[in-house]
C-alpha positions in Angstrom: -17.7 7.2 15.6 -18.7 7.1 11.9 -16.5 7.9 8.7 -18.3 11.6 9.4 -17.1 11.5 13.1 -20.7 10.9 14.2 -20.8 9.0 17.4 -22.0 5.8 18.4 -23.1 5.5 14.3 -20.9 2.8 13.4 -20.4 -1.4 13.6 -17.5 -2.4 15.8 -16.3 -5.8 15.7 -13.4 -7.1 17.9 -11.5 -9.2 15.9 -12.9 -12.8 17.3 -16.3 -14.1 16.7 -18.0 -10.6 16.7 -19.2 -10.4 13.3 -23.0 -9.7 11.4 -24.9 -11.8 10.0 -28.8 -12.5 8.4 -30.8 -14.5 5.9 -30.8 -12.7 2.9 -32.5 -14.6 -0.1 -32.4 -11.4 -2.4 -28.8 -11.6 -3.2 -27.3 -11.1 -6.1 -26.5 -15.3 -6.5 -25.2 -16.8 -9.6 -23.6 -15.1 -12.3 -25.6 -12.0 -11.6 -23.9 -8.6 -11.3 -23.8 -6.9 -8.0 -22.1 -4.5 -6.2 -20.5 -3.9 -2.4 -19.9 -1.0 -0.8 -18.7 0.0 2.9 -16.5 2.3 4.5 -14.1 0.3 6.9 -11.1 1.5 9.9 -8.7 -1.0 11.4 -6.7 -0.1 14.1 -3.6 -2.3 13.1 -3.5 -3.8 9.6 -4.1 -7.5 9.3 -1.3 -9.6 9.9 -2.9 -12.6 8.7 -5.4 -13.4 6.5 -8.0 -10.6 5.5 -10.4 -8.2 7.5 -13.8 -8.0 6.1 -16.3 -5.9 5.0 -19.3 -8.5 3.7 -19.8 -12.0 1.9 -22.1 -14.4 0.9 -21.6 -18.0 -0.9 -19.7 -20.5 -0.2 -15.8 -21.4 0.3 -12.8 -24.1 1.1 -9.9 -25.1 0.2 -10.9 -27.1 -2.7 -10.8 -25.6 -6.3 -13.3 -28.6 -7.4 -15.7 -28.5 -5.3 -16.0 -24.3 -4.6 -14.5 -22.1 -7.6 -16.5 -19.5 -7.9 -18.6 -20.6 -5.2 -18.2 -17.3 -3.0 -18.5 -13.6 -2.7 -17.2 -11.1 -1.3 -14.8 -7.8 -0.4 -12.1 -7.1 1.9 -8.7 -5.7 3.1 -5.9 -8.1 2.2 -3.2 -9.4 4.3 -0.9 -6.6 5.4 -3.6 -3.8 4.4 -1.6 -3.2 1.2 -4.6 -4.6 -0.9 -8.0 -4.4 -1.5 -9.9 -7.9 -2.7 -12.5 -9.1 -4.5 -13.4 -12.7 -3.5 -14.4 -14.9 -5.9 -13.8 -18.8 -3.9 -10.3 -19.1 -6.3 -11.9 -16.6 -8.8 -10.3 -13.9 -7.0 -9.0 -9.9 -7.9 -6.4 -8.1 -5.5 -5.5 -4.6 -6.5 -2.9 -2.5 -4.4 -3.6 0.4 -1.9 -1.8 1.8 1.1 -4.2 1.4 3.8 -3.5 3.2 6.7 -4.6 2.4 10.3 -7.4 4.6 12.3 -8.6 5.6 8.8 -11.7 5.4 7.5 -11.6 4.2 3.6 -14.7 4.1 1.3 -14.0 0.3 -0.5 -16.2 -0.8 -3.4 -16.3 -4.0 -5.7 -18.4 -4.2 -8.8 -19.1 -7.4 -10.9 -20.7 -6.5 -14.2 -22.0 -10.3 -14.6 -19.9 -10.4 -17.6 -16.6 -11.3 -16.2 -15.3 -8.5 -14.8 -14.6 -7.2 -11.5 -13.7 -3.3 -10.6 -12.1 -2.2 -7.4 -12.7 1.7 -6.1 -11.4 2.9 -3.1 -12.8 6.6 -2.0 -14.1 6.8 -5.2 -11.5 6.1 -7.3 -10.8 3.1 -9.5 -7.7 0.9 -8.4 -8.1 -1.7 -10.3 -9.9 -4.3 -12.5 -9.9 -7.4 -14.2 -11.4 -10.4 -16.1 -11.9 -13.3 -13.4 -14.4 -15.3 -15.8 -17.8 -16.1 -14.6 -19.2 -17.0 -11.3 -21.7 -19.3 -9.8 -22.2 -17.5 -6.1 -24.2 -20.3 -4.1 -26.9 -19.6 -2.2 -25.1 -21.3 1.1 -28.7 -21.1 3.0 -28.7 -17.6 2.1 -26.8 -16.5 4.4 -24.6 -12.8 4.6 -21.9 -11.6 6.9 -20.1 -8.7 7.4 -17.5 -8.4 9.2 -16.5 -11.9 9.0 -16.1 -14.0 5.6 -18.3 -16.6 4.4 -15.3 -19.2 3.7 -14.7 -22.3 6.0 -12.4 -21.2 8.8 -9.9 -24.2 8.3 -6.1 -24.3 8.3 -5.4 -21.3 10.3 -8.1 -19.0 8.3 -8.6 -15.8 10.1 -11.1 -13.6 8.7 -13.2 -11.5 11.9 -12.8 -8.4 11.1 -11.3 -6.3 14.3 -12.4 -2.8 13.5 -15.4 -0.7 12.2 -18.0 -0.6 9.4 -20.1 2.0 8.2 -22.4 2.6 5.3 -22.5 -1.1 4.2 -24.4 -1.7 0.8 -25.5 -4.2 -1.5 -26.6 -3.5 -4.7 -28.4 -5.8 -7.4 -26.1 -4.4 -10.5 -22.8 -3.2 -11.4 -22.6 0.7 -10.3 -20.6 2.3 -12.7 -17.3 4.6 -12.5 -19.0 7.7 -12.3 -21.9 6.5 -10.0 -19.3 5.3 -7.6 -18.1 8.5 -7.5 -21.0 10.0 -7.1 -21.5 7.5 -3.5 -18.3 8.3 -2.5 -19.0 12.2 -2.6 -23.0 11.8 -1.3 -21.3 9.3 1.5 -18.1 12.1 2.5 -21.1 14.9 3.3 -20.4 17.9 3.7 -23.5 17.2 6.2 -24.9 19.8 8.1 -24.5 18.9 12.2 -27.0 18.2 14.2 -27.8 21.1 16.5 -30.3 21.1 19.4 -31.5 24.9 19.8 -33.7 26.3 22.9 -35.4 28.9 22.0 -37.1 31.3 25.3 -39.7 33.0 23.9 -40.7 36.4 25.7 -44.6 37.5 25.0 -45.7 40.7 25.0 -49.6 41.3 25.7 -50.7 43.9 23.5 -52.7 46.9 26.4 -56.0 47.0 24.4 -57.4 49.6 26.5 -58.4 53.0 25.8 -58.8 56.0 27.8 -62.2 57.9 27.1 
């Protein structure tokens, strides 16, 4: 089910090699601002590594050759954090996750410097990371799985659900984040299938003379 309890209306990814991922060549590369969003549920909290929401660009382990490099959001190790990656320009702010939950998580970058992180609508933190230089990485995006190399142990598949995943081509502000979270949280009215039996009544047009 969805953050809304919807069924069969979310992504479900097992936690090894089940992940999403396309060609997009209208991301927000560069230095550009940009925004994710995406409501995300894990049954346990990671125990190593991060479980991820979306990413694009490029990372290693290699400050030279990838600072910068990468983008993207997800739940830290031990679910106690939310992140912004950057490829060593990165932003961690704290939040008690809790499993079986479904959280809305957002990252702005204002193209400026800065990076905010808003969980269910709420800022939780933000800071200056300096400037980033996203690489196109053959365009591609994931979600669900992080865009860095998987080397020395990296373990980034996501092993939960997604919902309501969005990429935007600016920084949203505060309030507009606010806004998504309540639009996103409904209230919703259900979906209810109605049968209707319809009796007719034939109108007696005759008159007696």
């Amino acid at each position: 089910a969805n953050h809304l309890g919807m069924a069969n209306s979310a992504y479900s990814f097992n936690g090894s090699n089940n992940y999403i991922y396309a060609t997009a060549r209208n991301l927000p590369f560069g230095n550009s601002p940009r925004t994710i969003s995406g409501w995300i549920r894990v049954p346990a909290l990671p125990s190593q590594y991060v479980s991820v929401v979306a990413s694009w660009g490029y990372g290693d382990w290699n400050p030279a050759s990838c600072t910068g490099a990468g983008f993207g959001l997800w739940l830290d190790t031990s679910g106690t954090t939310l992140s912004s990656w950057g490829s060593f320009n990165d932003f961690a702010a704290n939040y008690g996750f809790r499993t079986n939950t479904f959280y809305s998580t957002v990252v702005t970058y204002d193209g400026s410097g800065t990076v905010t992180l808003f969980v269910n609508g709420l800022t939780v933190g933000n800071r200056s990371i300096g400037s980033l230089n996203t690489f196109t990485n053959n365009y591609l995006l994931q979600m669900g799985k992080s865009t860095h190399l998987d080397t020395f142990g990296w373990n980034d598949d996501l092993s939960g659900s997604l919902d309501n995943v969005r990429i935007y081509n600016r920084a949203l502000s505060a309030s507009e984040v606010q806004q998504l979270y309540v639009y996103e949280s409904g209230p919703h009215l259900p979906y209810v299938n109605l049968s209707i039996s319809l009796t007719l009544l034939q109108q007696n047009t005759n008159t007696d003379n």
